[in-house]
Each structure stands twice: as C-alpha cells, then as structure tokens.
N, C-alpha and C positions, 0 to 999 in steps of 0.2 A: 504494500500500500504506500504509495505516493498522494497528495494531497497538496495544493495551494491552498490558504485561506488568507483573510487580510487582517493587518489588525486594527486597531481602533485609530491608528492615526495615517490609515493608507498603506501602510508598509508590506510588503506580504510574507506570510509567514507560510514555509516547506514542512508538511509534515512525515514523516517517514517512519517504519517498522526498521529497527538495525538491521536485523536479516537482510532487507531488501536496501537498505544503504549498502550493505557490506558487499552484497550481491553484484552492486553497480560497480563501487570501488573497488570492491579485489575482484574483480572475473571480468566484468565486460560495461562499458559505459553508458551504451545502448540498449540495458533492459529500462534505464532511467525512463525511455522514452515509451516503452512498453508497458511499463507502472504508470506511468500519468495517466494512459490512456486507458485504464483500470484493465488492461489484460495480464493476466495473473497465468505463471506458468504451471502444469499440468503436473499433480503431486505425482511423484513415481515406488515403488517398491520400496527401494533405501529409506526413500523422507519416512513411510510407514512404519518401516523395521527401527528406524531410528527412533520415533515418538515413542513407542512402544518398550525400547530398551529406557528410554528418558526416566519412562512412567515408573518400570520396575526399579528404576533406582530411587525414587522418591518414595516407592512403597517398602525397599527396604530400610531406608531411613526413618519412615515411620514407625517399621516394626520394632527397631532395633535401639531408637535413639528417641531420649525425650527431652522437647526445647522447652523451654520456659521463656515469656517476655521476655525482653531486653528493657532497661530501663534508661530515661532521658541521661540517668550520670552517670550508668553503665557506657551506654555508647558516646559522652563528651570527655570520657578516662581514657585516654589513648594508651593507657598501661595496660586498660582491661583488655585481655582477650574473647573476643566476639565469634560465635559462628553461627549464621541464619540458617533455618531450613530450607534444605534444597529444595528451587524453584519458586522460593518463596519471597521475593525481592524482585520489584522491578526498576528500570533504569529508567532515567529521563534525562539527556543532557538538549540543554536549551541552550546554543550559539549567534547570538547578533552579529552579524556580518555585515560588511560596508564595503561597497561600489560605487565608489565617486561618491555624487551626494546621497545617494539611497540606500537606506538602513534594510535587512533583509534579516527575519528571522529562520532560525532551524533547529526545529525540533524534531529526537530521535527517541521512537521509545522502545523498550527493548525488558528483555526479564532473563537475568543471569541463573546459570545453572548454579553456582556455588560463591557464593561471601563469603570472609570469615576477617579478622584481623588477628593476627599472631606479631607479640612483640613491636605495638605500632608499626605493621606491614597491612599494609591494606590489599588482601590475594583476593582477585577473580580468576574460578577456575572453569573449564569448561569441558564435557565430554562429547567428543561424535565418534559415531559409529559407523564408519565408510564401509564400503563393499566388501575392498580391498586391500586390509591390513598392510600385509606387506610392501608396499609401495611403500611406506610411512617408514620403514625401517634404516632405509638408507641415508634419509631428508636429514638436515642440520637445525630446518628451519621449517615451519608450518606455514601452509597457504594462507598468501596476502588476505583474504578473507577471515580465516581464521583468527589471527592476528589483529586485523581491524576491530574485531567484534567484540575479543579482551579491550581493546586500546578504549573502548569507545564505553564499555561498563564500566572500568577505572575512573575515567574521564567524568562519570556523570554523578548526577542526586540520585535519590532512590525512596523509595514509596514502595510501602507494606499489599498496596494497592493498586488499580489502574488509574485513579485520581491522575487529571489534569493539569489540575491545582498545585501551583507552585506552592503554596504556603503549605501543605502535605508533604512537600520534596524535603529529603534531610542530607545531610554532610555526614559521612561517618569521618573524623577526626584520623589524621594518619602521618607516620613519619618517612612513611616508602610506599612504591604499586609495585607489584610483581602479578605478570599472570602466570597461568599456567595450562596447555591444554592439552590434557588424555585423549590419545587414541585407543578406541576400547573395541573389541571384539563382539558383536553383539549379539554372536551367541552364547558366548561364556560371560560376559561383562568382564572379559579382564583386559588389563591394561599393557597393551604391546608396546607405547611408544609414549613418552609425555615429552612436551615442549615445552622449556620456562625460561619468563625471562622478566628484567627488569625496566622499568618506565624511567626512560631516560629524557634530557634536552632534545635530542635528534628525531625519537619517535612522536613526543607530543607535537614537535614541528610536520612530523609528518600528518599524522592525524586535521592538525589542522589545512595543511595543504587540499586534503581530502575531503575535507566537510565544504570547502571554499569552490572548490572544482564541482562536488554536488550540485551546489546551489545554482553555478552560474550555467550548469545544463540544463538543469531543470526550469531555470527562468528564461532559457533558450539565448540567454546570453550566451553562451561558446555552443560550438558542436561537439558534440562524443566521438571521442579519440577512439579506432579502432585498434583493439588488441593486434589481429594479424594474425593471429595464432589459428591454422586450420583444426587441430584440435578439440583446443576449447570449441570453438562454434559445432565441431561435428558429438561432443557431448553438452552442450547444451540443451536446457528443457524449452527451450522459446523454437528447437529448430525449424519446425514447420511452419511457423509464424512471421520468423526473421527475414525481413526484406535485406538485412544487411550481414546475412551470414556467409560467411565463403567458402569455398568445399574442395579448392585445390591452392 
C-alpha cells in the first residue's frame, strides 16, 4: 500500500507499508508505480509458508514465555532491560522532507518481529523463511531489502497498536541499534544463517538517501531507476503485469 494524502497546510503526505517501501528500495523502483496504482502483487506459496512459520513462532512464545506490562520508568531506564512480545510492536517512522520550497511528509508503518533492549542496545530482530536456505550460506551480507527493513524499525516510534496518532508513538530510550536477521528453515524453524550488525553514521545516511528517492518517485518528481538485472525481473511477482520488465 502506497497512498498520497494532504495535510492541513497543502503539503502532501506519502503513506507506505515498510514491506512495500523496502520492496521499492531494495528490489526494484518501479513497483512504486504499481503501489500507487493500488495493484498489489499476487501472494505466492513462500509469502504462505512464511506467515505460517511467523505464527508458530509467536504461539510458541506464548506457550512458553510470560510478558508482563512494561512500565513508563521501566522503559525511560535505559539500564532496564526490555523484551516485547513477538509481533507485538508496531513501527511508525514519520520523515518531513524538503524540495526547494515544498515541505513533503512520509510516513512508514510497519510491525517488527522482535524488540528487546539489552544493556542500553536497542536490537531489532527479524526472521524469514526463504525457499532456499542455502543460498544464504555463502552471503556476508543480507539482501538490501532485508537490511532496509531492520534500518527503518531502529529508525522509528513504536505503538502497542495500529494508532495513527503520534501522541500514542513512544521512544524506547537507547545507547546503540544493532539489528539482527535469522535465516530460519521453515520446516524445522531453525536457524541456518543470522546477519548482525551495527547502526552506524554511513547506514543512517543511507537510509535516509532512500526514504528521499521514495518520495520524489512517488510524487513523480524523478523517474525509477531500473535495476537491469534480468533476474530479479524474471522472479519477480509483478511479472505479468510489468510493462517494464526485461527478459534478456
């Protein structure tokens, strides 16, 4: 989901699902244009097996672990250690952006697989369940998507709930980001591969390079830079729809 609205003084405000931010910016520029036009790509097997492993991780967390509140001076004690239930947090990061004279909001909302803070670290971690484990074995580094998706729950507020309403949105209190994301088998649910890393000068520059280039597609300020990559286009879920995919 893509979304323009305005706000109260003219300005327009981009609304987005992370997913499908991340989708634009780590994979392909041109589903931007496919989101506005509210065509939504075709869930496939994976996205199913993957929800499903999601779930069983959440019901064993239930079974197995029991959260209690967090309190207002629990969570403003950056000494305390914090860990929310899985799935139980959602993101909101809100970006005012500026092009020449014109102010341009962007809102991103999103719900992390896993909070916690340990030793004023603020970790978001996250599981996917791909196809094809092995591929992941060799990698140094997880896909630009993957990667955006941590950068961008670090980056924001967070809400118990789907609330709008910034005055609902809170700061967890913190002295570092680190994300972290598991590769999990999703028939066994174990963990073949994890990615971790630290939120530095370089990536929040990036991050914000990326919410900026959003914006100014979607307001049809620039065009979407094609990847190139016959690959990606030939796994792509848009491929029978894409007027702009390539196939040699």
């Amino acid at each position: 989901m893509i979304q323009i609205q305005e706000l109260s003084d003219g300005s327009p405000l981009i609304i987005s699902t992370v997913s499908n931010f991340c989708d634009c910016m780590g994979f392909c520029e041109f589903k931007i244009l496919h989101f506005l036009e509210g065509i939504s790509s075709p869930q496939t097997t994976i996205m199913v097996e993957g929800v499903k492993a999601h779930e069983q991780e959440e019901e064993y967390e239930r079974e197995h672990f029991d959260f209690v509140p967090i309190t207002q001076e629990e969570l403003e004690n950056i000494t305390q250690d914090l860990e929310f239930v899985r799935e139980g947090i959602f993101t909101r990061r809100l970006e005012m952006l500026k092009f020449g004279n014109q102010e341009v909001g962007l809102l991103l909302c999103g719900r992390a697989d896993k909070i916690r803070r340990t030793r004023g670290t603020l970790i978001v971690e996250e599981s996917k369940y791909p196809e094809k484990t092995e591929k992941f074995l060799t990698k140094t580094e997880p896909y630009d998507d993957q990667k955006l998706q941590t950068l961008l729950y670090l980056n924001s507020r967070f809400s118990e709930d789907t609330s709008l309403n910034r005055n609902d949105w809170v700061d967890i209190p913190h002295e570092a980001k680190v994300w972290i994301i598991n590769i999990k088998d999703k028939q066994t649910g174990e963990t073949v591969k994890s990615f971790r890393g630290t939120q530095t000068k370089e990536t929040k520059e990036v991050l914000h390079q990326k919410l900026s280039r959003f914006a100014l597609v979607a307001l049809r300020k620039a065009d979407p830079e094609h990847h190139g990559n016959v690959r990606k286009c030939r796994s792509c879920r848009f491929l029978d729809d894409c007027e702009y995919k390539i196939t040699c």
